[in-house]
C-alpha positions in Angstrom: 34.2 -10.6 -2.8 32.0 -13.4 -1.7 29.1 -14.8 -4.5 26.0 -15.5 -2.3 23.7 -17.2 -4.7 22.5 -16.5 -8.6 20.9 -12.6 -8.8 19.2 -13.3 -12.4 20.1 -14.9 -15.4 20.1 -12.8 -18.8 18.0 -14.7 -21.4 17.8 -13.6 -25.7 14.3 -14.5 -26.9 13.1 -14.2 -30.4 9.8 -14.7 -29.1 9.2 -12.8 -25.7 5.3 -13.0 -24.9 5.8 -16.9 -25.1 8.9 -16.9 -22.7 6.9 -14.1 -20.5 4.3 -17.1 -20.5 6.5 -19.8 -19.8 8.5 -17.9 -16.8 4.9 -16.6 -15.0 2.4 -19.3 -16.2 4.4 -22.8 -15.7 7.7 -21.6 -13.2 6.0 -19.3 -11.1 8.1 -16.2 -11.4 6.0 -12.8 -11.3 6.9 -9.7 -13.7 8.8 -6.6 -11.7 10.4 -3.9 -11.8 12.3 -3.2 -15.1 15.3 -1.2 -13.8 16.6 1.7 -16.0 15.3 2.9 -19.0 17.0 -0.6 -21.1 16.9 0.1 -24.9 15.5 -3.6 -26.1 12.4 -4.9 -25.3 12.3 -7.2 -22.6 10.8 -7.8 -18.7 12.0 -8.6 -15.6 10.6 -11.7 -13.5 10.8 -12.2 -10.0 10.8 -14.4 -7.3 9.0 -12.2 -4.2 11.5 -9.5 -3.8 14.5 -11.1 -6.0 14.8 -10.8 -9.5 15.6 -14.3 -10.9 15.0 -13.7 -15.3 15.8 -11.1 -17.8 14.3 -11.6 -20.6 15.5 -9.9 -23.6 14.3 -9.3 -27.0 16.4 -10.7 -29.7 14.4 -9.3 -32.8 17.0 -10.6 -35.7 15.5 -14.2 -34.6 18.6 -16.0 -34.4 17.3 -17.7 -31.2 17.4 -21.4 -31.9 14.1 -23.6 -31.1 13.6 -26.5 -28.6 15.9 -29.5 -29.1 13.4 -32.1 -26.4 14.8 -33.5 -23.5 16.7 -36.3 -22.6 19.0 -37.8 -19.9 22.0 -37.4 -21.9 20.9 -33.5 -22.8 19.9 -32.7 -18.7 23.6 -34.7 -17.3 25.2 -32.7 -19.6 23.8 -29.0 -18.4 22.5 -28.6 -22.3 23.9 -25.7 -24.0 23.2 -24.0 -21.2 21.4 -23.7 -18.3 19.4 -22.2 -15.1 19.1 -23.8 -12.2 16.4 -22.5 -9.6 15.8 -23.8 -6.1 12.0 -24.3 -5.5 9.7 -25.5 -3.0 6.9 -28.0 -4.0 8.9 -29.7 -7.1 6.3 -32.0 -7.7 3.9 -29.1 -8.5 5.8 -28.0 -11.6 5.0 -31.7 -13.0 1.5 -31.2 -12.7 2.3 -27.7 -14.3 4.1 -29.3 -17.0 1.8 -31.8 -17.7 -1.8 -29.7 -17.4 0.1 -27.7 -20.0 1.1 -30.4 -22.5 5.0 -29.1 -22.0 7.6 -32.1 -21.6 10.0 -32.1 -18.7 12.5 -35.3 -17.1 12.6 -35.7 -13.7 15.2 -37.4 -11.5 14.6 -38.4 -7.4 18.4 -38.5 -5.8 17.9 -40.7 -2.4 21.8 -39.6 -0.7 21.2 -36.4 -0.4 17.8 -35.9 -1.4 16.8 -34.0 -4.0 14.0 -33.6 -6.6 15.2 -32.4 -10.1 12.4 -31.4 -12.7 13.9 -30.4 -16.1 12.4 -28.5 -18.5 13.0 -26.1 -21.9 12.1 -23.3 -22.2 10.9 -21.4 -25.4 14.0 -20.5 -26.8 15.8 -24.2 -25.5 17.4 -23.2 -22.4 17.2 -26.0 -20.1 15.6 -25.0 -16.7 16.7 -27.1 -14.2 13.8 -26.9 -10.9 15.6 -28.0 -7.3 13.4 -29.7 -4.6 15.9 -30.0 -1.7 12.9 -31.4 0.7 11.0 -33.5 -1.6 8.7 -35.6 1.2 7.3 -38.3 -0.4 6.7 -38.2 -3.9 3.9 -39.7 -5.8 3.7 -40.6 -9.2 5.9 -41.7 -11.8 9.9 -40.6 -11.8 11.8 -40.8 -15.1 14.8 -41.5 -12.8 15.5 -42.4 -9.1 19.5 -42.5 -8.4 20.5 -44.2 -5.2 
């Protein structure tokens, strides 16, 4: 067996139109194909061709709510945590900010990459990977040598 990259990550939402909206409206990901007939609720969300999100229904509501962000909370992986490799990094800051959502960003000069963290509805920490920034404009919560 040889793992080749993440397939999808499995994620319980108490509140699924919101986390529909989060995944397609401010990350980019596109509803698919929902394999199966799957007894919850729930959707599929894709990256092209690859499906990337599966989220779930969790109607008893024991999903817990947003916690905020911080350094300590994105060095530590949060509770848990996706991490998606992106194109155009930078753009998910202007979708985070057009959107009133908070994120923390981090610029890493050796080997270069742009981070953009974010939670999502239900407090899963989204980490965003830039591997070819360019030049980035703006203001960086944190740029690490």
């Amino acid at each position: 067996m040889k793992v080749i990259g993440l397939d999808h990550r499995g994620i319980r939402t108490a509140n699924l139109e919101a986390s529909r909206h989060f995944y397609e409206d401010l990350i980019g990901l596109q509803q698919g194909n929902r394999p199966g007939a799957l007894a919850t609720k729930g959707y599929w969300l894709y990256a092209g061709d690859t499906p990337i999100i599966h989220l779930i229904e969790d109607s008893d509501g024991t999903t817990s709510p947003p916690q905020g962000l911080s350094e300590t909370l994105v060095d530590s992986g949060g509770r848990t945590h996706v991490a998606l490799t992106v194109e155009g990094g930078r753009a998910a800051v202007e979708r985070m900010n057009d959107a009133g959502v908070p994120y923390w960003d981090r610029l890493f000069k050796n080997p270069v990459m742009y981070q953009v963290f974010v939670e999502d509805p239900n407090g899963l920490l989204i980490e965003l990977i830039d591997r070819n920034p360019g030049n980035i404009d703006g203001p960086i919560c944190k740029v690490v040598a």
